[in-house]
C-alpha positions as CSV (number, residue, x, y, z in Angstrom):
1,X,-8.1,41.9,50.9
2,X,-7.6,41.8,47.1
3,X,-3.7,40.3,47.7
4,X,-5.7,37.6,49.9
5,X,-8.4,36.8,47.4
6,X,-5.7,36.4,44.8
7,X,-4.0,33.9,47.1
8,X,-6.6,32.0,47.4
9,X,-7.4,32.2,43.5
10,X,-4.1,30.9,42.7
11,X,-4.2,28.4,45.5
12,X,-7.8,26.9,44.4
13,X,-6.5,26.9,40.6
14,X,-3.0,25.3,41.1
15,X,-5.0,22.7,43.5
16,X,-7.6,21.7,40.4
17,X,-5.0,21.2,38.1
18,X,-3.0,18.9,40.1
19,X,-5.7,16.8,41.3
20,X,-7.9,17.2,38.3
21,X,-8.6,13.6,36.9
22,X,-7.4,13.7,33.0
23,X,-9.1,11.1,30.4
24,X,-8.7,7.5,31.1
25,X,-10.6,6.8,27.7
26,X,-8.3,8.4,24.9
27,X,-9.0,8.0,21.1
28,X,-6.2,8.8,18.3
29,X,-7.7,9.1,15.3
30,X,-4.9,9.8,12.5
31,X,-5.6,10.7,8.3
32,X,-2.7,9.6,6.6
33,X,-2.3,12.8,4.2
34,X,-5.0,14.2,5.6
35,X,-5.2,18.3,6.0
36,X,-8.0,20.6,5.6
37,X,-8.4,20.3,2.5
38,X,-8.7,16.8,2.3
39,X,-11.5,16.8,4.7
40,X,-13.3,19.8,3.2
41,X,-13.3,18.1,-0.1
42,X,-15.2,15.2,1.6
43,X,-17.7,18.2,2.9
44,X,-18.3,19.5,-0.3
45,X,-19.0,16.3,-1.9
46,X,-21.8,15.4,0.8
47,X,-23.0,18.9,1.2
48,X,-23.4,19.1,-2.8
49,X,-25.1,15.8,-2.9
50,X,-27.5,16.8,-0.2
51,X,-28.0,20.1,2.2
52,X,-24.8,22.7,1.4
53,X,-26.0,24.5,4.7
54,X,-25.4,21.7,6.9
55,X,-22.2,20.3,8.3
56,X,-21.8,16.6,8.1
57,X,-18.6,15.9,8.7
58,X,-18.3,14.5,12.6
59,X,-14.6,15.9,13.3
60,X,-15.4,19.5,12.2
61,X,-18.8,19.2,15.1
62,X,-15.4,19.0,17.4
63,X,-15.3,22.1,20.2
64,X,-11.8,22.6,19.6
65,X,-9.3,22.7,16.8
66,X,-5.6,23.9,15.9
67,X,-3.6,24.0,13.7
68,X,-0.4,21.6,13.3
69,X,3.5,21.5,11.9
70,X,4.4,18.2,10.2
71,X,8.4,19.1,9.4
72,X,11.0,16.1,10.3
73,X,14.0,16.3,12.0
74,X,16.0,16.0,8.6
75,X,13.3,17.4,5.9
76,X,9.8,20.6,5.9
77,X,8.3,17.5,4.1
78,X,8.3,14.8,6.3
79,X,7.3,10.8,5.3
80,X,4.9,9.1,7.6
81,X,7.7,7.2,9.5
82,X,8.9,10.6,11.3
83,X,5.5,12.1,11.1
84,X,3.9,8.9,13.0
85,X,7.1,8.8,15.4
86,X,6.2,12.7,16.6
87,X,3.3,11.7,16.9
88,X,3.7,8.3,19.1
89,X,6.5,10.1,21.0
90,X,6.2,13.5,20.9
91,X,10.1,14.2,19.5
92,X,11.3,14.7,16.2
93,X,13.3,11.9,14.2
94,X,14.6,11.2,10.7
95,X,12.1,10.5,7.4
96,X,12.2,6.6,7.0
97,X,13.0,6.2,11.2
98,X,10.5,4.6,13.1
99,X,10.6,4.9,17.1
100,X,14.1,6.5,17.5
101,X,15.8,9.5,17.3
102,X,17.8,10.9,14.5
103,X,20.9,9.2,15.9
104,X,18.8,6.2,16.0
105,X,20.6,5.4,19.6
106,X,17.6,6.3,21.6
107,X,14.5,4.3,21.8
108,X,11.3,6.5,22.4
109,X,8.3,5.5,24.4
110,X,5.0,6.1,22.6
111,X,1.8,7.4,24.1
112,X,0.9,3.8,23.6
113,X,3.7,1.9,25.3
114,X,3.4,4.7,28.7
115,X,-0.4,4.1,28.9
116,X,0.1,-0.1,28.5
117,X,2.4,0.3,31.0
118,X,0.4,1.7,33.5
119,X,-1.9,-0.9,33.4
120,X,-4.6,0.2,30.4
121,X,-5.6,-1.9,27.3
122,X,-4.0,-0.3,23.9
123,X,-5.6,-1.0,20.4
124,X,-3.8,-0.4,17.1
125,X,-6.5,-0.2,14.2
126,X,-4.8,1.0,10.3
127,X,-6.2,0.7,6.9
128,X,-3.4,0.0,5.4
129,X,-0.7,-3.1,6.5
130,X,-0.6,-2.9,10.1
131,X,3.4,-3.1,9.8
132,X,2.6,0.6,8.2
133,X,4.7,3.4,9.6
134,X,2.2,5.4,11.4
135,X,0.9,2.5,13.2
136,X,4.5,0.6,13.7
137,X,4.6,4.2,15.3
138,X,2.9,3.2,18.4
139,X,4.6,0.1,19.2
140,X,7.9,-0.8,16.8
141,X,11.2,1.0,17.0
142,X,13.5,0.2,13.8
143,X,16.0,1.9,12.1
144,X,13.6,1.6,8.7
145,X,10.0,1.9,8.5
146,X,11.1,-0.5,5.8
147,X,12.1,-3.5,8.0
148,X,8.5,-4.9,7.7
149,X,9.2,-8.8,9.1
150,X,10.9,-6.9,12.2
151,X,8.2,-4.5,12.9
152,X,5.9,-7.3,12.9
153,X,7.8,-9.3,15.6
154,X,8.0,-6.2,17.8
155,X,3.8,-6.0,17.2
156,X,3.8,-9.6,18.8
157,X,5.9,-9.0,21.4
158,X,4.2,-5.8,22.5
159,X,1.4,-7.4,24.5
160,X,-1.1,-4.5,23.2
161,X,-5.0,-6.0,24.0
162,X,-6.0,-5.3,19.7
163,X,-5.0,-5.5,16.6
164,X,-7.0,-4.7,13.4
165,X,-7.8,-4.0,10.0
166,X,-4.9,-4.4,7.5
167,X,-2.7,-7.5,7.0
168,X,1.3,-7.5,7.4
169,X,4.0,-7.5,4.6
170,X,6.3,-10.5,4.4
171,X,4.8,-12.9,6.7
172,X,7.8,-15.4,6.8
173,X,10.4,-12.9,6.2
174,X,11.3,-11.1,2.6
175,X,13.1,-14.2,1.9
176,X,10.1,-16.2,3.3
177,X,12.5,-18.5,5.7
178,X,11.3,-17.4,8.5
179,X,9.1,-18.3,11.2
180,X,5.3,-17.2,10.2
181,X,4.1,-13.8,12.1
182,X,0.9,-15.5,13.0
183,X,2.3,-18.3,14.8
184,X,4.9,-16.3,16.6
185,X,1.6,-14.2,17.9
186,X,0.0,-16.9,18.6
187,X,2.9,-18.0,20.5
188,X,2.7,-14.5,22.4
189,X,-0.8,-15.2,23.5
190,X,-3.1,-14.0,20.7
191,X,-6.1,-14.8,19.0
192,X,-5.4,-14.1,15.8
193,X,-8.4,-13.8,13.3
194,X,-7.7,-13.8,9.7
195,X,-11.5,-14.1,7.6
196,X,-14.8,-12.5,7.4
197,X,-16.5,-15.4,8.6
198,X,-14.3,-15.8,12.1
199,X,-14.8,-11.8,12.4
200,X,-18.4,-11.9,12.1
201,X,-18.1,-15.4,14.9
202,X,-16.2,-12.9,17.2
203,X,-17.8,-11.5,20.1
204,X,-15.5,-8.7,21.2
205,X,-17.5,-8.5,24.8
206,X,-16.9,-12.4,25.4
207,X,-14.2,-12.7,23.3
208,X,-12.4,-16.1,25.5
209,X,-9.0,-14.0,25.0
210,X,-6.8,-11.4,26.1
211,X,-5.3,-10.1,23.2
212,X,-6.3,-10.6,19.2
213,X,-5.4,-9.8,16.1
214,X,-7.9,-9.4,13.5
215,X,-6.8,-9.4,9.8
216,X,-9.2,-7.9,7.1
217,X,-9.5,-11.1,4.2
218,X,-9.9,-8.0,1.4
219,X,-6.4,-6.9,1.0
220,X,-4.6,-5.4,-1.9
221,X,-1.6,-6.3,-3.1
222,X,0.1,-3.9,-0.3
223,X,-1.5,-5.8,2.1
224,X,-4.1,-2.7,2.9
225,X,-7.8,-2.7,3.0
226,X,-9.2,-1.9,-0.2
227,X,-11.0,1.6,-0.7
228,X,-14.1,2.1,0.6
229,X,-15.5,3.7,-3.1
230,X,-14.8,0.1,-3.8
231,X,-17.4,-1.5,-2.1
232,X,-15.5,-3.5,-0.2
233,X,-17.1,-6.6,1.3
234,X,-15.8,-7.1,4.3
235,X,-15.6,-4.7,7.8
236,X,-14.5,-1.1,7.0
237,X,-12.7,1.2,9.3
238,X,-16.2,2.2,11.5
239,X,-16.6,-1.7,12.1
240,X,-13.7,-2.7,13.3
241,X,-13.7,0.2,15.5
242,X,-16.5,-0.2,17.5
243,X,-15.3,-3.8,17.6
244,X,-12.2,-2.5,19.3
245,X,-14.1,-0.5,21.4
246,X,-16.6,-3.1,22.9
247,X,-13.4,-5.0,23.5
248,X,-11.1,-2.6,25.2
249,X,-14.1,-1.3,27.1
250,X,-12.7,-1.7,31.1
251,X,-12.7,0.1,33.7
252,X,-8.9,1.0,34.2
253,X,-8.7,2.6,30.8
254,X,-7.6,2.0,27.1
255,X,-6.2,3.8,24.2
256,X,-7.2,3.4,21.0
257,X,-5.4,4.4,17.7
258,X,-7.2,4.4,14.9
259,X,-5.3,5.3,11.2
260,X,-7.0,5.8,7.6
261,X,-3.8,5.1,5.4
262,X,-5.6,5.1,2.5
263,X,-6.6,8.8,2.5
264,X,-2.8,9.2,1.6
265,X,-2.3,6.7,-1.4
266,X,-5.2,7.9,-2.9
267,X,-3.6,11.5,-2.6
268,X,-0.3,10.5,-4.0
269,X,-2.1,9.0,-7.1
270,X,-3.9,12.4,-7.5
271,X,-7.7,10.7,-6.7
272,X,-10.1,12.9,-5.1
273,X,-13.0,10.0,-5.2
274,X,-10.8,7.2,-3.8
275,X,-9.5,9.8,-1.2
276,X,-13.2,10.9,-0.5
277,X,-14.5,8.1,0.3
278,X,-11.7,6.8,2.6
279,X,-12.3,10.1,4.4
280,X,-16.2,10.1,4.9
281,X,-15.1,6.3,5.9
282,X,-12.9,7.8,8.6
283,X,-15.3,10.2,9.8
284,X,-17.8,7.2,10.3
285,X,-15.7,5.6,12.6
286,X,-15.0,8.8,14.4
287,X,-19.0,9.1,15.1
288,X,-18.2,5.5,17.6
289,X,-15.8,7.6,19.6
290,X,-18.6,10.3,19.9
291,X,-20.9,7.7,21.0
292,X,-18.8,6.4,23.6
293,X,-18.2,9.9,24.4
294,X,-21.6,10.5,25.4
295,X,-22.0,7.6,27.3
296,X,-18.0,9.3,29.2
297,X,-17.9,12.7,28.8
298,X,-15.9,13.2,32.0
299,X,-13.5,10.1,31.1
300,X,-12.9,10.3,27.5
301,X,-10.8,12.7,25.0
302,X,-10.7,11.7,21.0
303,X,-8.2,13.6,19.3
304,X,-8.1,13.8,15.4
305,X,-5.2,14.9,13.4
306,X,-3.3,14.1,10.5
307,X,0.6,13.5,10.2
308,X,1.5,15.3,6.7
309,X,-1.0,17.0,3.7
310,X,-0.8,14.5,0.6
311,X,-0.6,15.7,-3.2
312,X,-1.3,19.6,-2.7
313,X,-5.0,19.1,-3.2
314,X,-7.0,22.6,-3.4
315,X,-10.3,24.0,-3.8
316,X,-9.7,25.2,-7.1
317,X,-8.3,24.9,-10.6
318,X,-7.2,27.1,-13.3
319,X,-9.2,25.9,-16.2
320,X,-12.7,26.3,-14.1
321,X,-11.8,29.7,-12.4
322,X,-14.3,31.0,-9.6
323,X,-17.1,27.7,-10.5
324,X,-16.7,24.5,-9.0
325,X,-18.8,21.6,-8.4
326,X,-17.9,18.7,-6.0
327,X,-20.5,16.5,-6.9
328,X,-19.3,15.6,-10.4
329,X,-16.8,13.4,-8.4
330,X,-19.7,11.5,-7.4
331,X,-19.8,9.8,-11.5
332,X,-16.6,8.4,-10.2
333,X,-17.3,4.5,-9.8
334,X,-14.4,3.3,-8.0
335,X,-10.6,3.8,-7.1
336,X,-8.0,4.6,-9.4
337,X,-6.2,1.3,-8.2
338,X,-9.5,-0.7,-9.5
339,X,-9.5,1.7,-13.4
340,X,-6.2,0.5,-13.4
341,X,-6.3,-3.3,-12.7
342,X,-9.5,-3.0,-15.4
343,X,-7.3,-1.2,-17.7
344,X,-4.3,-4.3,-17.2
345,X,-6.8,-7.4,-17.5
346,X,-7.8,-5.9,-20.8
347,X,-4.1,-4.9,-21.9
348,X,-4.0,-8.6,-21.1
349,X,-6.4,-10.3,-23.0
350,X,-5.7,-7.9,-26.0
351,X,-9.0,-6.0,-25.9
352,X,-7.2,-2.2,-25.7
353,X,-6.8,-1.6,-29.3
354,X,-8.8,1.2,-30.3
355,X,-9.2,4.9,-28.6
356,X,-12.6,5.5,-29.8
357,X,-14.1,1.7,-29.6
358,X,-12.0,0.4,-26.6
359,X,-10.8,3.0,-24.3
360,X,-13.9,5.7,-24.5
361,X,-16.8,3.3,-23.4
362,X,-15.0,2.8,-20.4
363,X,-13.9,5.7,-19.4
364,X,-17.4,6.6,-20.0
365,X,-18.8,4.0,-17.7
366,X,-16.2,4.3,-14.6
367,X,-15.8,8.4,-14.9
368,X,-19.2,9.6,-16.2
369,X,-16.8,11.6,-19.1
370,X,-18.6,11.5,-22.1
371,X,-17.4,12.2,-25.7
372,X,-20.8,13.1,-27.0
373,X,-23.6,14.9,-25.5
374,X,-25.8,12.1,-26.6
375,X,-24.4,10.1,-24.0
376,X,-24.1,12.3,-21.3
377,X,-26.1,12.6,-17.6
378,X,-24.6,15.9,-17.3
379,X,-23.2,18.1,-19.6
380,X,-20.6,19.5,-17.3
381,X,-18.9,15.9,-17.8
382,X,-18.6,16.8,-21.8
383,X,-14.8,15.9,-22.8
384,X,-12.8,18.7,-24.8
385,X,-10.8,19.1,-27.3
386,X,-8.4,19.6,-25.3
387,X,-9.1,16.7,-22.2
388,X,-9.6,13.8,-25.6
389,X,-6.2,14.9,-26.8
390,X,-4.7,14.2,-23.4
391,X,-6.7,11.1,-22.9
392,X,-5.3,10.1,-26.5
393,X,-2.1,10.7,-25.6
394,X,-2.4,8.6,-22.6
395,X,-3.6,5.9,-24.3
396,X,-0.6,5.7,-26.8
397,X,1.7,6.0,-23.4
398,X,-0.1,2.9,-22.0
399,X,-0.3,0.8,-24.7
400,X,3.0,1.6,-26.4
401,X,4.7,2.2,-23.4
402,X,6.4,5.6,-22.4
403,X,10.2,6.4,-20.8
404,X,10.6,7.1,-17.5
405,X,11.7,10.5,-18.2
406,X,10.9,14.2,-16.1
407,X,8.1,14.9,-18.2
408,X,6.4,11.8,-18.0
409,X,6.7,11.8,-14.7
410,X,5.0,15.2,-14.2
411,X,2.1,14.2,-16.2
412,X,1.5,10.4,-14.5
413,X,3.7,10.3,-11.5
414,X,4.5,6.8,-12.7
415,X,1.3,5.9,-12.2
416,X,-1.0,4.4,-14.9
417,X,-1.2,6.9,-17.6
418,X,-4.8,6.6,-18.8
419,X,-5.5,6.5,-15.2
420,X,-4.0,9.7,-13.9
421,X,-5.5,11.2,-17.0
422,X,-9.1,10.6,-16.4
423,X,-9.2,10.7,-12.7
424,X,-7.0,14.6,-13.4
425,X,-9.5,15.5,-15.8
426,X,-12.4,14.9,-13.7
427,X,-10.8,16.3,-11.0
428,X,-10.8,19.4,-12.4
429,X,-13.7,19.4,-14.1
430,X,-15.1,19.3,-10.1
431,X,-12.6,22.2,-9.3
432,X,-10.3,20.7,-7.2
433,X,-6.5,20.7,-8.6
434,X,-3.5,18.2,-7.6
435,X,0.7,20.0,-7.6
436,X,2.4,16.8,-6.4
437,X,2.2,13.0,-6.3
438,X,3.8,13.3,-2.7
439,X,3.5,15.1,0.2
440,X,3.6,18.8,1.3
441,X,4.6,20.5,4.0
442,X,1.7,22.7,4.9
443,X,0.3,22.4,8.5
444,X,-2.4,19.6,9.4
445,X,-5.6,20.5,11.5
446,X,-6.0,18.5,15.0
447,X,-9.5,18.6,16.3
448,X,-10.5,17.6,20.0
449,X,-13.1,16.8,22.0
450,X,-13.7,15.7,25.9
451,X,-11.6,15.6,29.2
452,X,-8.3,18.0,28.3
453,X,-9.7,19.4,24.7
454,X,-8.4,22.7,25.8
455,X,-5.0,21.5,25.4
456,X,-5.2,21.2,21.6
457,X,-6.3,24.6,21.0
458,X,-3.8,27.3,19.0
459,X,-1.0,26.7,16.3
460,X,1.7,23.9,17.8
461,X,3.9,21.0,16.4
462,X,2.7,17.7,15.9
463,X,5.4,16.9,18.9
464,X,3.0,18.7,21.4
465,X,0.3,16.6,20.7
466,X,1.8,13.5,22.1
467,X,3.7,15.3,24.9
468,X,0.2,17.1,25.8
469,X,-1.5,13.3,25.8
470,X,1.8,12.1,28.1
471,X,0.7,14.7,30.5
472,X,-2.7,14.0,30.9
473,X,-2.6,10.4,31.3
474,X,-0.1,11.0,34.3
């Protein structure tokens, strides 16, 4: 009798797993640099700032969660080209490869380019240029993540329903002699919408067009969004997701993959504010999945991971021992990248002269540090000795100038001295500490909810996750 019932056991559980009906509604949600402690920072920010006992943060509500290896095939510290190929793919390749193997003689299907395939809509969403390696991930296969004008072609040719957010690199070519991206996708059949004022005309659920391309007017000098502690004006990462959403919405299926690049470069330049903010950002655009999942839950699975850990952030530095206190980042008023463009224009126009009368009142307005207790909100945001002497230093780097030698670089990472100076020393001041201006190689979390969020459960390689998606879409 028991041999029997066990028959039938395995009979009834081998029968639901090959006719069970896996998730024709899958979201990719990808922080560029993002690991757990770049999310928990973003926690302790909003929980300091508001109720420490309550989690705000949508991807850490997720019912599942593992933890994920980032290694490439040729490197522990992988860049974002291999990272976002694993990812796509679900094999290992070369740092810099995008799409192929190491031998760079195979071409590898994406998650993206399977699902298409069979017939569902695919949207590609990044904050950063859209010819980015983690997006060119999902639909471009180069020997370079570097080859930007290519990648761009192959995101014309690829016949994916969406585009969105960041702008491309090199539109006519490095050289500019060649044809225009734009037109080329326009000659490929899409709608290709380039300003705030055609975005906000667009009606993603009578959109008149099979496939678009919408391109963010705010765009830095890398052709990437700009940060959302920046205030930017135009959509950020949560509206141009649900615009994606209403527009893929069908009844077949679509995949969405949505990447916050801008998590990363404000890790590389050491800034916990700039990297907050794109976070919390993220997470906002994360809560659209959730809604759509409600409105599913037997259809859809979001998945949220990151491809590598950025600048070695921790919960913790030397000079404040056991205390901490998030919220000082909060005097922060804006991204590294916009101190630094202030701290150029007035370079420029000669009005950088003096420490005390130039440099301190505006380091005092954009970082809440404070020379005087006069001044100061807080007194936690007191400079030292110690922290002025560094600033000081920093200031004679800038407007001197400083060689490019190994110590320099380990005190600015060749980034703007005064910058990386007062963004470090508030930094710390909050507790959190910075050991490299590029990536690390410690394991990623990957979070999951809906139709196969059991999969994504343990400690794995960020190869499984793609292979697990290829064999749930089957």
């Amino acid at each position: 009798m028991k041999k029997v019932f066990f028959t039938l056991l395995l009979v009834l559980l081998v029968s639901t797993m090959f006719f069970a009906q896996g998730p024709k509604y899958v979201f990719y949600f990808i922080g560029d640099g993002m690991a757990v402690t770049q999310s928990n920072a973003a926690q302790l920010l909003q929980s300091s700032l508001t109720d420490a006992e309550t989690p705000k943060l949508n991807m850490y509500k997720f019912p599942v969660q593992g933890m994920t290896t980032t290694h490439a095939a040729n490197a522990f510290i992988t860049d974002s080209a291999a990272a976002g190929t694993a990812l796509a793919s679900g094999y290992k390749t070369n740092s810099g490869v995008i799409g192929l193997d190491s031998t760079l003689s195979n071409v590898l299907e994406s998650i993206s380019e399977r699902v298409h395939n069979m017939g569902w809509k695919v949207g590609i969403i990044s904050t950063v240029s859209i010819g980015h390696a983690t997006p060119a991930a999902f639909y471009a296969h180069q020997p370079s993540r570097s080859s930007y004008y290519e990648i761009s072609r192959q995101l014309a040719e690829s016949g994916f329903a969406f585009f969105g957010g960041g702008d491309v690199r090199y539109p006519n070519g490095k050289k500019g002699n060649q044809e225009n991206i734009y037109d080329y996708a326009r000659e490929n059949g899409y709608q290709v919408i380039q300003t705030q004022e055609d975005y906000e005309a667009f009606d993603p659920k009578n959109p008149g067009s099979e496939k678009v391309w919408i391109i963010n007017e705010d765009v830095d000098g890398g052709s990437a969004m700009l940060y959302s502690v920046d205030n930017a004006p135009a959509f950020d990462v949560e509206d141009i997701t649900r615009t994606a959403i209403d527009y893929l919405d069908n009844e077949k299926g679509f995949f969405l993959m949505v990447e916050a690049g801008k998590i990363d470069w404000a890790c590389h330049a050491n800034d916990a504010a700039g990297s907050i903010g794109d976070t919390i950002a993220f997470d906002n655009a994360i809560s659209a999945a959730m809604e759509f999942y409600r409105e599913n839950p037997e259809d859809t699975l979001i998945v949220v991971t990151g491809d590598h850990q950025t600048g070695g952030l921790t919960i913790g530095f030397a000079g404040t021992k056991y205390a901490s206190d998030p919220s000082l980042i909060a005097y922060q008023n804006g991204s590294q990248d916009a101190f630094t463009a202030k701290l150029s224009n007035m370079k420029d126009n000669g009005e950088l002269n003096s420490f005390e009368d130039d440099l301190l009142p505006v380091v005092e307005e954009f970082f809440g540090l404070y020379k005087t207790s006069a001044n100061a909100e807080n007194e936690a945001l007191l400079l030292s000795a110690l922290e002025e002497n560094k600033l000081r230093a920093a200031f004679e780097a800038y407007v001197n100038g400083t060689e490019n030698t190994d110590e320099s670089y380990l005190l600015y990472g060749g980034y703007n001295p005064i910058a990386i100076t007062a963004t470090h020393i508030l930094n710390n001041k909050a507790g959190l500490g910075w050991t490299t201006y590029s990536h690390t190689g410690v394991p990623v979390v990957t979070y999951a909810m809906g139709n196969g969020q059991e999969m994504f459960s343990g400690y794995y390689d960020n190869t499984d996750i793609a292979k697990y998606l290829f064999a749930l879409v089957k």
